[in-house]
C-alpha positions, 0 to 999 in steps of 0.5 A, spaced: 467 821 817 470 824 810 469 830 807 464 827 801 459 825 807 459 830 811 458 835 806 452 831 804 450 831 811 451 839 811 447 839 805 442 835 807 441 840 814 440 846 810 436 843 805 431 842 810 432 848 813 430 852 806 424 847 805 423 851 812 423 856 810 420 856 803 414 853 807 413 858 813 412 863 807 407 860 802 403 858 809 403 865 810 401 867 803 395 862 802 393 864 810 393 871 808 388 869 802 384 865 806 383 871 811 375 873 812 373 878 809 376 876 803 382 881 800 381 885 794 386 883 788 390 889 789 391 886 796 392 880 793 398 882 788 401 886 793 402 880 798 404 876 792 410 881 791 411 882 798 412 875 800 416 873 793 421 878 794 422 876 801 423 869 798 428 871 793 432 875 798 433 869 802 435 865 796 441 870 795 443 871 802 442 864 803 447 863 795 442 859 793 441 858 785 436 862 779 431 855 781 430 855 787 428 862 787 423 860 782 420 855 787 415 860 791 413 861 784 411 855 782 408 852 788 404 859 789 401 857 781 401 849 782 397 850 789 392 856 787 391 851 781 389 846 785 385 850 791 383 855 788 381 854 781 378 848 781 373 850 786 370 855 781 370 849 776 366 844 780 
């Protein structure tokens, strides 16, 4: 195997294990949301700044770049969109 492919190959590895990763801690998030009684937004901010940080503190031990810091960010707003406000709406 040359060097280009087994870079991919090793890219393509820890790409799934940041996806992982990223996963484990969304899921840990929207579980702490959906908990019964339901938590106050004060508790709420504090979880979101918990787990956001704990994800960017991943980024940079793991080198990764500004974007991909970003990603629980966007996934938390693109997945409260959808479960959350659209719920109030209909």
């Amino acid at each position: 195997m040359d060097s280009a492919k087994r870079n991919l190959a090793v890219n393509a590895s820890n790409s799934k294990q940041h996806k992982k990763k990223l996963k484990a801690t969304l899921s840990a998030f929207f579980a702490f949301l959906d908990k019964k009684p339901k938590p106050t937004d004060e508790a709420v901010r504090s979880e979101f700044i918990r787990r956001e940080l704990e994800w960017k503190a991943y980024c940079v031990q793991q080198h990764l770049d500004i974007r991909t810091s970003m990603m629980f960010n966007a996934k938390v707003a693109y997945e409260w969109e959808r479960k959350y406000v659209k719920k109030k709406t209909t």
